[in-house]
Z-matrix of the N, CA and C atoms (Angstrom, degrees):
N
C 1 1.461
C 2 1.536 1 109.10
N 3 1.616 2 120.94 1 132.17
C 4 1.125 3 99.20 2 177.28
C 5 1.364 4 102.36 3 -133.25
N 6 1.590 5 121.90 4 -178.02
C 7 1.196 6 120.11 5 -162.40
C 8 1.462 7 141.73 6 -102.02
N 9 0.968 8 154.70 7 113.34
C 10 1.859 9 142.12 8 -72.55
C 11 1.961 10 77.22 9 -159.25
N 12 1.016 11 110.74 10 124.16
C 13 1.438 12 119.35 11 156.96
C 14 1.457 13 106.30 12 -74.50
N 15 1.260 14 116.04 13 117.78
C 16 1.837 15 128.86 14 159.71
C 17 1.636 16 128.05 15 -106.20
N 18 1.201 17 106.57 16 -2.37
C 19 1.475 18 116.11 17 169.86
C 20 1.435 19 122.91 18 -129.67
N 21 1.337 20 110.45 19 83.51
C 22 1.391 21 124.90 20 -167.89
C 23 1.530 22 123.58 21 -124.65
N 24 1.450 23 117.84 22 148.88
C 25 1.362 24 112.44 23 -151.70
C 26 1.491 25 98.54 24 -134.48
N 27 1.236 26 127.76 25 93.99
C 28 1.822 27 106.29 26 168.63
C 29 1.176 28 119.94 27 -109.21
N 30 1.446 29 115.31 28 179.05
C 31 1.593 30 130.51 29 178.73
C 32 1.705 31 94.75 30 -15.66
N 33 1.159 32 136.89 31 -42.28
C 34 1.638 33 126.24 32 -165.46
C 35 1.299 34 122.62 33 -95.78
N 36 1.601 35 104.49 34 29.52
C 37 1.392 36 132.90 35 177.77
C 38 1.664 37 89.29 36 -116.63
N 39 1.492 38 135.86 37 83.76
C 40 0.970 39 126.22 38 -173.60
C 41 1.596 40 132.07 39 -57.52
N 42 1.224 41 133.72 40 141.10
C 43 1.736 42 115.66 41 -179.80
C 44 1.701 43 103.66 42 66.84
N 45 1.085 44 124.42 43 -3.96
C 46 1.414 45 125.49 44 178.55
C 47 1.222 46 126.20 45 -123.37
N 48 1.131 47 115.56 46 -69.92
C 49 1.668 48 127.02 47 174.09
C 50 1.553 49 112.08 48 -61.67
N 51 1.163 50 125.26 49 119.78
C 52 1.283 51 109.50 50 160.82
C 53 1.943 52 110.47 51 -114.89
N 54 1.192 53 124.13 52 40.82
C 55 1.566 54 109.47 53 -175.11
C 56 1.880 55 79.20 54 -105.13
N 57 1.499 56 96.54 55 142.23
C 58 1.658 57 112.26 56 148.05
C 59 1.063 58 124.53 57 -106.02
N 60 1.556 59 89.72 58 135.03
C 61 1.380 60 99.07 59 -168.71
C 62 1.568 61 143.74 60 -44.28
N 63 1.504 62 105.89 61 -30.30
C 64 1.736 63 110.28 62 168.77
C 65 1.415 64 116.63 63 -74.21
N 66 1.468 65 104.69 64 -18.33
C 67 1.704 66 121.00 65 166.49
C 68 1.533 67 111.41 66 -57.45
N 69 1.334 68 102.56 67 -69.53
C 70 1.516 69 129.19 68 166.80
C 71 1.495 70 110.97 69 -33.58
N 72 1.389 71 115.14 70 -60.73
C 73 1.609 72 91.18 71 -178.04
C 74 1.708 73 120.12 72 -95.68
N 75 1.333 74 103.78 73 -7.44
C 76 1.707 75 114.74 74 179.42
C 77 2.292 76 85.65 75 -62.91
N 78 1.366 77 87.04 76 -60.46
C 79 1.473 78 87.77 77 -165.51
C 80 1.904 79 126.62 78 -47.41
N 81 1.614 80 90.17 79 -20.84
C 82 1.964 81 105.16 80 178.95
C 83 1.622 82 93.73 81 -66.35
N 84 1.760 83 116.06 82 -65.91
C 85 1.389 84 131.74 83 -159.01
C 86 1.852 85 95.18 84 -54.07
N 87 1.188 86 125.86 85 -36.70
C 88 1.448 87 113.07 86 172.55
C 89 1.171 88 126.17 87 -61.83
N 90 1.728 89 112.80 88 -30.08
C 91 0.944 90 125.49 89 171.16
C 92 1.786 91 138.12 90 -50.87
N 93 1.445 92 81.73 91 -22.98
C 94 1.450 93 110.38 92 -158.76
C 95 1.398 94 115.70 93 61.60
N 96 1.342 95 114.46 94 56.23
C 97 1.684 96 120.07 95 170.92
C 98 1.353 97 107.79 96 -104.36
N 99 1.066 98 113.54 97 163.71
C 100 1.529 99 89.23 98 176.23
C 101 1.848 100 109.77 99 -132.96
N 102 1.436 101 87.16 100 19.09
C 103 1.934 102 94.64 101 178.00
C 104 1.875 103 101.61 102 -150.88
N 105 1.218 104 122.09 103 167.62
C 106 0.882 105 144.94 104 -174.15
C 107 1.494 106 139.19 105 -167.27
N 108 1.358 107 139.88 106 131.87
C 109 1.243 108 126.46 107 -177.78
C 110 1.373 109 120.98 108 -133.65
N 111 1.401 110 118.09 109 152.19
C 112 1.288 111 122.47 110 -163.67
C 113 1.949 112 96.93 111 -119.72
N 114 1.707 113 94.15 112 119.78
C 115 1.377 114 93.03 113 163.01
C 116 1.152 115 129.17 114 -172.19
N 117 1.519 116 90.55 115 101.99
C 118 1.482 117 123.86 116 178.58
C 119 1.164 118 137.17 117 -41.14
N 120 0.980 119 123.97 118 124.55
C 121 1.813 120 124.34 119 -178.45
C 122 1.417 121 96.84 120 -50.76
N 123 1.696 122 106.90 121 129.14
C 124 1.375 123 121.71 122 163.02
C 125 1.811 124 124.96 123 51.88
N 126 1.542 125 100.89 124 0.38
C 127 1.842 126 96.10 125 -169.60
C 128 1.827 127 85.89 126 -146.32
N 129 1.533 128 87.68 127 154.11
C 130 1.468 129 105.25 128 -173.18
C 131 1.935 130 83.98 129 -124.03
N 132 1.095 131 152.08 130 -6.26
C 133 1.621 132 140.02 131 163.91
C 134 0.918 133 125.66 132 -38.39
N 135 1.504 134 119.29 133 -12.58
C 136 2.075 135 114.42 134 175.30
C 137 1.898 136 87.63 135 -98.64
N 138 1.291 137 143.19 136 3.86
C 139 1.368 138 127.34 137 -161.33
C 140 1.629 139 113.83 138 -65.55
N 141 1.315 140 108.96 139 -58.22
C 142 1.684 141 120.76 140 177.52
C 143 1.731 142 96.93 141 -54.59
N 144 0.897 143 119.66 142 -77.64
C 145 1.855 144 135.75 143 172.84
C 146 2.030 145 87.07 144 -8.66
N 147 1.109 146 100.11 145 -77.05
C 148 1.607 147 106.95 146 -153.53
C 149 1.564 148 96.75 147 -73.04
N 150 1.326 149 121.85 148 -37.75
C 151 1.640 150 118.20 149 170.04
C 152 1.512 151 114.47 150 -47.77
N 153 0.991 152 110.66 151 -44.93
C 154 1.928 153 126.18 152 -174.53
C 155 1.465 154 93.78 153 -47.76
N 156 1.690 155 87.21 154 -77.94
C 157 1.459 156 105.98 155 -165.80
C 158 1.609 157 130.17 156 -60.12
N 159 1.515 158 106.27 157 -8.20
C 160 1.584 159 126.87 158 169.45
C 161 1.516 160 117.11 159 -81.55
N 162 1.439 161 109.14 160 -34.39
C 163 1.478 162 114.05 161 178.66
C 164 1.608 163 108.05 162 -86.11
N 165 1.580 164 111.42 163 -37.70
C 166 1.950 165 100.24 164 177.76
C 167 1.333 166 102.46 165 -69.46
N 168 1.177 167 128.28 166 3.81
C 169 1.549 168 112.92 167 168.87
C 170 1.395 169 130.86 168 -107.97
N 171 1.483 170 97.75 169 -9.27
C 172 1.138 171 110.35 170 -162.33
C 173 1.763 172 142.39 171 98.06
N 174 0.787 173 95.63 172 4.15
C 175 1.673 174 115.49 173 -179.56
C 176 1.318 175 113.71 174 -116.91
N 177 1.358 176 112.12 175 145.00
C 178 1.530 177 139.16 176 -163.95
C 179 1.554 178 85.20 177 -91.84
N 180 1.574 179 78.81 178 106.75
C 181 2.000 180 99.33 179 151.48
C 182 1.328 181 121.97 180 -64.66
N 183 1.819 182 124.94 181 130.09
C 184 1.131 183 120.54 182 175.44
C 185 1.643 184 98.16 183 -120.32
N 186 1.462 185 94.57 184 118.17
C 187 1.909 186 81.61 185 -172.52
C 188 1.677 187 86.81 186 -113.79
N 189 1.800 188 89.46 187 139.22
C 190 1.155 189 109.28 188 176.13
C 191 1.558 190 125.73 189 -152.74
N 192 1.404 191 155.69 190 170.52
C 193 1.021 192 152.47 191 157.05
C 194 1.656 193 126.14 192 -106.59
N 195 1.198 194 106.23 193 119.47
C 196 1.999 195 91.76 194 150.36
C 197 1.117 196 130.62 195 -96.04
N 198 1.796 197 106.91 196 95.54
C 199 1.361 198 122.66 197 169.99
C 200 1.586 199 113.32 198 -66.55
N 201 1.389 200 75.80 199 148.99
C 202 1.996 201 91.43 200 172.11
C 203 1.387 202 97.55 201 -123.95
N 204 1.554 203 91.88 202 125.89
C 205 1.791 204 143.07 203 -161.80
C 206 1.480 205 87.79 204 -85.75
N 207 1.453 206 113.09 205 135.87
C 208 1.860 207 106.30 206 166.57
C 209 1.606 208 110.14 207 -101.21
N 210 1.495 209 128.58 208 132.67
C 211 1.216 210 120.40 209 -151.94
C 212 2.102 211 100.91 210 -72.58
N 213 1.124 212 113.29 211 16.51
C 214 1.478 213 117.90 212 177.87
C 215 1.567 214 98.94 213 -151.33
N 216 1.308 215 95.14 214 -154.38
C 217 1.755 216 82.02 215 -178.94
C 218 1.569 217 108.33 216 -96.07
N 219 1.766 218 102.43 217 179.26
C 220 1.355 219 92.77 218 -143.45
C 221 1.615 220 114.29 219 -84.66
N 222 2.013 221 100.40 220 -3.65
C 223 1.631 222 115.35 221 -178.59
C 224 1.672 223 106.61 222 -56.55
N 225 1.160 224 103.96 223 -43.66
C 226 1.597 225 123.03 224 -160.74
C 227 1.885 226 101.71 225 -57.33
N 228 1.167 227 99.62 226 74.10
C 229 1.771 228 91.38 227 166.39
C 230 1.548 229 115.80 228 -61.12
N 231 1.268 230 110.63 229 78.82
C 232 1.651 231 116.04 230 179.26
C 233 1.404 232 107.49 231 -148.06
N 234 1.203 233 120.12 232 163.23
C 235 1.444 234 134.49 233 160.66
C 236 1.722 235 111.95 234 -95.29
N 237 1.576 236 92.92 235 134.45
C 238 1.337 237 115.58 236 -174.70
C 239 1.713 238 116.72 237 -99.44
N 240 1.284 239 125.45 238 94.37
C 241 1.414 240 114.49 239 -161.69
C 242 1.372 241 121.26 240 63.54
N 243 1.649 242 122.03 241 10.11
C 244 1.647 243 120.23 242 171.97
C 245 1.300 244 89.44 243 116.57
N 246 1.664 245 125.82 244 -27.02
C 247 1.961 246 114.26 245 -161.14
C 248 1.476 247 97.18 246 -93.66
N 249 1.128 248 112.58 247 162.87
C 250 1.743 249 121.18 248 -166.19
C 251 1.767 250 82.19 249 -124.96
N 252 1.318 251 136.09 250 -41.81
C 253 0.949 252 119.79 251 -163.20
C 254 1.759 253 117.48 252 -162.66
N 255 1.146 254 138.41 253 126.24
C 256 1.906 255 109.97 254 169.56
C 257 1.467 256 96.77 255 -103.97
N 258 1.371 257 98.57 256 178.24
C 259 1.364 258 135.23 257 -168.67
C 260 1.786 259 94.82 258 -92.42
N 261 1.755 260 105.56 259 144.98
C 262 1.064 261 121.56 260 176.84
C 263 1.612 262 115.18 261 -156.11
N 264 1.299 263 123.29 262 111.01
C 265 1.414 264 119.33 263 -179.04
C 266 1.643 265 125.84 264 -97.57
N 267 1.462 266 95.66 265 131.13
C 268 1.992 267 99.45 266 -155.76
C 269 1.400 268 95.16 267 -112.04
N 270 0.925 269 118.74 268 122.09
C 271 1.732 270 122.33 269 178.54
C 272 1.698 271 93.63 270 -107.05
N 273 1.717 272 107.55 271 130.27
C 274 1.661 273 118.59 272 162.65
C 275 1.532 274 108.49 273 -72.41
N 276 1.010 275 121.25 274 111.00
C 277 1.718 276 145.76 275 171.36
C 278 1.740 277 95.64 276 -57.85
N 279 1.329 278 120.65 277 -49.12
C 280 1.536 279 118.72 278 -161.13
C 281 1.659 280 99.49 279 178.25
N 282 1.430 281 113.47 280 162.29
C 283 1.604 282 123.97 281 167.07
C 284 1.186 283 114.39 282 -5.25
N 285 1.509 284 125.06 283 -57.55
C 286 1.674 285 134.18 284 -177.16
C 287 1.393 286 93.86 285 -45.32
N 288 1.107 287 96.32 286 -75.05
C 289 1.763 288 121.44 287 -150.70
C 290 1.652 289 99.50 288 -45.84
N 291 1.445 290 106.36 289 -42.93
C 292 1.928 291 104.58 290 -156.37
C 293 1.600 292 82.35 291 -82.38
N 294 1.439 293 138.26 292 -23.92
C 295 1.428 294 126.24 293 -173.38
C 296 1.584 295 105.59 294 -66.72
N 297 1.304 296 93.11 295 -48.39
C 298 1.912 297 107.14 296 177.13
C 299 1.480 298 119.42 297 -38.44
N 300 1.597 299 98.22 298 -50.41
C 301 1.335 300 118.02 299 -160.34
C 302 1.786 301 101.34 300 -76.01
N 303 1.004 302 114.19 301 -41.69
C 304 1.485 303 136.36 302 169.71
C 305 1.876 304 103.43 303 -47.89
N 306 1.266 305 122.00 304 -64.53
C 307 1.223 306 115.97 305 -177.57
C 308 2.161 307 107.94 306 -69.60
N 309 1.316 308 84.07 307 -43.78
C 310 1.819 309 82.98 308 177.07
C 311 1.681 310 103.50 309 -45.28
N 312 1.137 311 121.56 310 -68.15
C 313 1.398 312 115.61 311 170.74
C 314 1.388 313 127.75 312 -32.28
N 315 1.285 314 132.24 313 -54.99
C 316 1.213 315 130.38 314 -162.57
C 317 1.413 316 96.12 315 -93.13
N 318 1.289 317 147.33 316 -2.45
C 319 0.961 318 155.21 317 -171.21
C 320 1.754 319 99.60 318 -96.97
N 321 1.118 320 100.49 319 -51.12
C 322 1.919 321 91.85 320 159.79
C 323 1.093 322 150.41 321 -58.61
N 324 1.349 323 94.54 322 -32.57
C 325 1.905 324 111.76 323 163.97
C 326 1.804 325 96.71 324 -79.11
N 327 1.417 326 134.68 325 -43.13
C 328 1.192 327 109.35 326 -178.66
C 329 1.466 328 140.55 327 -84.82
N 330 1.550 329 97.73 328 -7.47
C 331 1.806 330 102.49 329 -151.01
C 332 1.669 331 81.04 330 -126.67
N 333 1.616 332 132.23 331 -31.15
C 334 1.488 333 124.43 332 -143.82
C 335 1.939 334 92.16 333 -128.81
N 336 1.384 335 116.54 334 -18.48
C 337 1.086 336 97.33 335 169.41
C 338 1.671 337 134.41 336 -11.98
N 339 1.800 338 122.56 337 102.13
C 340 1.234 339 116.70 338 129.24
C 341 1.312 340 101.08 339 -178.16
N 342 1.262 341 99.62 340 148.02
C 343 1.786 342 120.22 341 -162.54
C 344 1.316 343 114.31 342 90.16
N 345 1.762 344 89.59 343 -56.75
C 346 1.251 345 110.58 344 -159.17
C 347 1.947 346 102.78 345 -154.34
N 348 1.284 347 97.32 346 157.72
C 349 1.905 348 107.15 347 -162.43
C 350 1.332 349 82.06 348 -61.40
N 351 1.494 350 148.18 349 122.11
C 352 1.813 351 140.78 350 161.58
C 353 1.079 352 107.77 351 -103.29
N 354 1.802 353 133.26 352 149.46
C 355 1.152 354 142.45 353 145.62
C 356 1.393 355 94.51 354 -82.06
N 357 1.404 356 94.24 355 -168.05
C 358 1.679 357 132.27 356 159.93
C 359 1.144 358 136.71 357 -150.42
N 360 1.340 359 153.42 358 -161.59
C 361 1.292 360 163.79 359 -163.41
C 362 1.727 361 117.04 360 -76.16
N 363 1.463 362 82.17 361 -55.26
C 364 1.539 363 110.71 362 163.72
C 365 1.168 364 123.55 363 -40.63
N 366 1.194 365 115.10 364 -69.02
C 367 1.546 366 142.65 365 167.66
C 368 2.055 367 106.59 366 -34.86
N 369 1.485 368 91.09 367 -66.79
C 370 1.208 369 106.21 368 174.98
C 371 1.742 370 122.66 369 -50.26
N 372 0.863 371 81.48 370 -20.05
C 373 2.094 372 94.32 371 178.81
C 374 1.047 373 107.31 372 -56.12
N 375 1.757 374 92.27 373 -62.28
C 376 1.500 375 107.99 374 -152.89
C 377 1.725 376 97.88 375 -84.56
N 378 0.991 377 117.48 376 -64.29
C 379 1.844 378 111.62 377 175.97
C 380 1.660 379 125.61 378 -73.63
N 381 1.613 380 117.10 379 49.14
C 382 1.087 381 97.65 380 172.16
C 383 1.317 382 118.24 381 -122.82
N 384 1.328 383 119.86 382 20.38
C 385 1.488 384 116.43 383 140.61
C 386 0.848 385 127.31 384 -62.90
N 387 1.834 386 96.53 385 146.35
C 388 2.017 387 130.88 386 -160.54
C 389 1.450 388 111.06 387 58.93
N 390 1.593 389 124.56 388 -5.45
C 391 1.324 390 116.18 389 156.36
C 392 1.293 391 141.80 390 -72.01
N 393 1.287 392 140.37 391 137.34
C 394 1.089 393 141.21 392 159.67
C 395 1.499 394 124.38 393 -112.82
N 396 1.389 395 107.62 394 124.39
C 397 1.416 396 148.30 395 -158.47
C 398 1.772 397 114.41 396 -76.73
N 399 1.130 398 125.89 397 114.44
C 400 1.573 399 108.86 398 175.12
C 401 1.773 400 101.34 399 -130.43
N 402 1.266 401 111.30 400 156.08
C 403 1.494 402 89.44 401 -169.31
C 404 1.485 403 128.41 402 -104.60
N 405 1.691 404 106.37 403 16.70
C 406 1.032 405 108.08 404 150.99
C 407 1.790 406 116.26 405 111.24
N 408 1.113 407 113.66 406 -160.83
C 409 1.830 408 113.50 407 -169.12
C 410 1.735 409 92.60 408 -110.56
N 411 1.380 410 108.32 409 -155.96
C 412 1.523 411 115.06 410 -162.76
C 413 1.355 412 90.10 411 -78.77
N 414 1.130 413 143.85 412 -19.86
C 415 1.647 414 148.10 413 168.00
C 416 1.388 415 114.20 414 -76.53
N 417 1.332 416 133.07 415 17.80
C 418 1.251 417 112.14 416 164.08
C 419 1.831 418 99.01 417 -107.48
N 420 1.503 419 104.49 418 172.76
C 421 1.347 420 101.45 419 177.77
C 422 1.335 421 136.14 420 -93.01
N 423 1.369 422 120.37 421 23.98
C 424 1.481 423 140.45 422 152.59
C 425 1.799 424 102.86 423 -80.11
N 426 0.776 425 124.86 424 -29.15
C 427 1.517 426 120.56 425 -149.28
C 428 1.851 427 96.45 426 -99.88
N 429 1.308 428 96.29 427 -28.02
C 430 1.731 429 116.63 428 -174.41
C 431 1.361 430 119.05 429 -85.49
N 432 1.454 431 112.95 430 -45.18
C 433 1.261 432 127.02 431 146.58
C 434 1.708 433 131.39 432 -35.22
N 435 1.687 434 110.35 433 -48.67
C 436 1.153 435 111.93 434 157.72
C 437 1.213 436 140.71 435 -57.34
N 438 1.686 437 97.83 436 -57.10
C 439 2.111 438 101.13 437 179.45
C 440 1.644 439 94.57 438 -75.29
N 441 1.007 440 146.13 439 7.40
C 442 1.499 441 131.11 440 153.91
C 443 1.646 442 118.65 441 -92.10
N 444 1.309 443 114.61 442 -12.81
C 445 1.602 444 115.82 443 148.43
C 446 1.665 445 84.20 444 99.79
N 447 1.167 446 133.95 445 42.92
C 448 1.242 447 126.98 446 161.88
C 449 1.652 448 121.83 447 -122.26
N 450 1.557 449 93.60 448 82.73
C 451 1.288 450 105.90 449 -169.86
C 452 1.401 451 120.43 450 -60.97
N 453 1.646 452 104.12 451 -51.97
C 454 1.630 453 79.86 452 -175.89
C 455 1.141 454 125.08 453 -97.11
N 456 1.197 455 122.73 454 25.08
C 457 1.366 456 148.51 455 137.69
C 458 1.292 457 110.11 456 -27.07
N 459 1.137 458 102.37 457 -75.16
C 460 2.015 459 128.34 458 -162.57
C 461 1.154 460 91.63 459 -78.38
N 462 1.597 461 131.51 460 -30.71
C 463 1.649 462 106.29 461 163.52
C 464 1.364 463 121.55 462 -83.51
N 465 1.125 464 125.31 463 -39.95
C 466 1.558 465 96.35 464 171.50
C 467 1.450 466 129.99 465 -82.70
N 468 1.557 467 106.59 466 19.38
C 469 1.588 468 133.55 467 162.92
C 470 1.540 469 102.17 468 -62.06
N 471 1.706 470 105.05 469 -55.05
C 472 1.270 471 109.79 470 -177.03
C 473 1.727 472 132.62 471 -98.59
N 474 1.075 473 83.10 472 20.45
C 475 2.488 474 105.98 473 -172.64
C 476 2.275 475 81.42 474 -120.42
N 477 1.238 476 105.41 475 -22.74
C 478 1.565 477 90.50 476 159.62
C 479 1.919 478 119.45 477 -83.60
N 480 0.912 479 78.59 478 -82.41
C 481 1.696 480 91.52 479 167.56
C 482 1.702 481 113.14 480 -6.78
N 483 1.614 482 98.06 481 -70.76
C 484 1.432 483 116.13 482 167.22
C 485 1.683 484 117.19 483 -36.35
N 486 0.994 485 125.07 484 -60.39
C 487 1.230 486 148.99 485 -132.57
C 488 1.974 487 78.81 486 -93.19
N 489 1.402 488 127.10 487 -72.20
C 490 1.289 489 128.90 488 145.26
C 491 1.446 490 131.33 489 13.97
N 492 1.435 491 104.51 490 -77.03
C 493 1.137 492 132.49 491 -160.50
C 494 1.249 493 121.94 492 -98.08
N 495 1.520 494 101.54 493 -41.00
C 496 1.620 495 116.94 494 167.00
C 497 1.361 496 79.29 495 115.98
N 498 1.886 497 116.23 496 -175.26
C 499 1.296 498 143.54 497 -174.12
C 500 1.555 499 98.76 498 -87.62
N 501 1.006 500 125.91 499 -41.72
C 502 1.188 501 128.66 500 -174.17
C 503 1.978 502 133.62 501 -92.29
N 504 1.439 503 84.00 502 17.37
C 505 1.884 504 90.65 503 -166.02
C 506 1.269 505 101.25 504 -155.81
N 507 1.423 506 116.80 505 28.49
C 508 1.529 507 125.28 506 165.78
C 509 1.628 508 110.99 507 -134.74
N 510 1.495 509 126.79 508 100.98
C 511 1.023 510 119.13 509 160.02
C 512 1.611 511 139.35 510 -95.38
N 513 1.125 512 138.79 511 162.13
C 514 1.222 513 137.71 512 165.40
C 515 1.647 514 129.38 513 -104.25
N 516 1.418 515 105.99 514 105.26
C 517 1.209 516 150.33 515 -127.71
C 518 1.583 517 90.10 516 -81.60
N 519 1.454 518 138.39 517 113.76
C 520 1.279 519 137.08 518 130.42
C 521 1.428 520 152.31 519 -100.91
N 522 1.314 521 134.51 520 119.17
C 523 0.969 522 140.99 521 -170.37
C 524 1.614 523 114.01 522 -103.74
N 525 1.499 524 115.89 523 152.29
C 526 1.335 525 124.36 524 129.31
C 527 1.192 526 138.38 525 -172.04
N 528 1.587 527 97.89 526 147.94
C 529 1.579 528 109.56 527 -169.29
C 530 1.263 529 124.32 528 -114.93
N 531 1.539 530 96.02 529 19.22
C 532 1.645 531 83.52 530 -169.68
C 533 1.576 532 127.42 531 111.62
N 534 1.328 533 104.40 532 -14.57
C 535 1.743 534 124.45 533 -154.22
C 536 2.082 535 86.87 534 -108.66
N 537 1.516 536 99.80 535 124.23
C 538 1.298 537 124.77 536 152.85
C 539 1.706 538 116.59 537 3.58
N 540 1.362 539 88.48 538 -67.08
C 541 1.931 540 110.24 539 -140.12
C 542 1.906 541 88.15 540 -94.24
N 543 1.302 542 95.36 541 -25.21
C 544 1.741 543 100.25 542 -179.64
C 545 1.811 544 109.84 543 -85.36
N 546 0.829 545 114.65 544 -24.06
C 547 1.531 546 127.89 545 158.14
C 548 1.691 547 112.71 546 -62.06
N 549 1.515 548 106.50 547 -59.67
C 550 1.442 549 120.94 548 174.69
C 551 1.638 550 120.75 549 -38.93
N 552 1.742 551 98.92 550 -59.51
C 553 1.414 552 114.17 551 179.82
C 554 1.520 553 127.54 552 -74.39
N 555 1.516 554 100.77 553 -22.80
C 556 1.758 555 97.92 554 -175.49
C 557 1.402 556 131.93 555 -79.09
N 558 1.682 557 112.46 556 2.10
C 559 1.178 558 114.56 557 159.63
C 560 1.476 559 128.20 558 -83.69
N 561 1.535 560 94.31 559 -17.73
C 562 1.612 561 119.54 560 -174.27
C 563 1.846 562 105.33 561 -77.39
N 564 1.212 563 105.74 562 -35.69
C 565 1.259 564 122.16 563 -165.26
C 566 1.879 565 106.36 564 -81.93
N 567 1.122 566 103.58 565 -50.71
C 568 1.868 567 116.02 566 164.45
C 569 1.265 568 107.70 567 -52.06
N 570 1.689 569 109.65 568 -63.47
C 571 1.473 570 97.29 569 -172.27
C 572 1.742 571 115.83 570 -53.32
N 573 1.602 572 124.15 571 -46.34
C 574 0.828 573 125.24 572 168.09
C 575 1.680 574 142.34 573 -27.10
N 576 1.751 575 92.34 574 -60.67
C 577 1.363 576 105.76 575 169.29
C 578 1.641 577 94.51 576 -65.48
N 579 1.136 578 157.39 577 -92.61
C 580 1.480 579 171.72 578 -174.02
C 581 1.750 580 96.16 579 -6.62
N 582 1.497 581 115.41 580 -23.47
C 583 1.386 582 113.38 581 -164.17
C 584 1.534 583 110.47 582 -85.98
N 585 1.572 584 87.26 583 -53.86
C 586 1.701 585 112.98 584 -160.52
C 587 1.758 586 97.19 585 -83.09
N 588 1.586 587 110.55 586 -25.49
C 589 1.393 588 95.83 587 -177.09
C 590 1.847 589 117.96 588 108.93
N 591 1.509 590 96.50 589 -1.89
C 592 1.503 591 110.65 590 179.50
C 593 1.462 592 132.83 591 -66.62
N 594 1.024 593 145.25 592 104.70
C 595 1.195 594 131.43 593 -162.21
C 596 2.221 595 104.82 594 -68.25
N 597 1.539 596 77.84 595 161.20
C 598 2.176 597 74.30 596 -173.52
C 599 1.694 598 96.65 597 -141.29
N 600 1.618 599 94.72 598 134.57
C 601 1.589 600 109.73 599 172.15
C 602 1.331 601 106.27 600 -122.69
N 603 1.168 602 100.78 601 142.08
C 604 1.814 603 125.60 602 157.51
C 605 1.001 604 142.71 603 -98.82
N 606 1.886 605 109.70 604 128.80
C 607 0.869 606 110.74 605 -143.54
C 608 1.426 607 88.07 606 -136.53
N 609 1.651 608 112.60 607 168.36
C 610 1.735 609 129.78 608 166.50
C 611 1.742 610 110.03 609 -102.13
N 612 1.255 611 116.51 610 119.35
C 613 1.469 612 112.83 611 161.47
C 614 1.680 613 120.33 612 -54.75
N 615 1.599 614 110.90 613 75.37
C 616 1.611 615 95.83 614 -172.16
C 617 1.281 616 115.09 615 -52.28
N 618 0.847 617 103.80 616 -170.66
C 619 2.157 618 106.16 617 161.87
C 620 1.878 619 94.51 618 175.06
């Protein structure tokens, strides 16, 4: 088994990402990986681009997005406790999923607009078939929930999610880079998954 980048950011992560994409997947196949995924803050426009360029090389396209979730629903142009929005990463499982993922997107720039294109919960109900769910960097709202000490909060953050997604298409997301608050949270985050029964993958914040 080897190990599959799921949190990835390129050139179509604007002002943020800087990997290109033929860079991006020449650079996995050196790796000897043999999959990869691209997922961009708020836009699915590099997807076909990186699909092309994933299959002439040989590597399994993982098309995916990091949507930003609005901490209420997504009409409400307001701030919720100071947050405008967290981070949430949706991986397309198959056809369903990338159609899903396709309307979740454009559905943010039209219905959730501010700051940034936002879904919500709601949203998530209804389109989350063939997706799979991970919960993200110190910006999603499992991870935020914790270093603010609101436990059972963040569990029935995550007995929702679950319930969503199914047992099998919701993970709990670890990282580290080195960063404070990511040290802080990852015992919080293990014990968690270890409680409820969640399975947990690791991942790198590319950019």
């Amino acid at each position: 088994m080897s190990f599959a980048h799921l949190h990835v950011h390129t050139e179509y992560s604007l002002l943020d990402g800087v990997s290109r994409i033929k860079e991006l997947v020449r650079r996995t196949k050196e790796l000897g990986m043999d999959a990869v995924a691209m997922t961009d803050h708020g836009v699915m426009y590099g997807a076909v681009r990186f699909y092309k360029e994933a299959k002439a090389q040989g590597v399994h396209p993982i098309i995916g997005c990091e949507v930003y979730l609005a901490p209420g629903m997504r009409q409400e142009r307001t701030e919720v406790d100071g947050t405008r929005y967290y981070h949430l990463i949706l991986l397309a499982e198959n056809e369903t999923g990338y159609r899903n993922l396709m309307v979740l997107c454009s559905k943010g720039y039209t219905e959730g607009m501010y700051y940034k294109p936002r879904i919500d919960v709601e949203l998530l109900e209804q389109y989350a078939e063939g997706l799979i769910c991970l919960s993200a960097c110190l910006a999603g709202e499992l991870p935020t929930l914790l270093l603010q000490g609101k436990q059972a909060e963040a569990e029935a953050h995550v007995r929702r999610y679950r319930s969503i997604f199914g047992t099998d298409r919701y993970f709990i997301e670890l990282q580290k880079h080195g960063l404070e608050d990511e040290n802080k949270v990852a015992p919080m985050l293990i014990e968690m998954a270890r409680k409820l029964g969640v399975p947990m993958v690791g991942t790198n914040d590319a950019h």
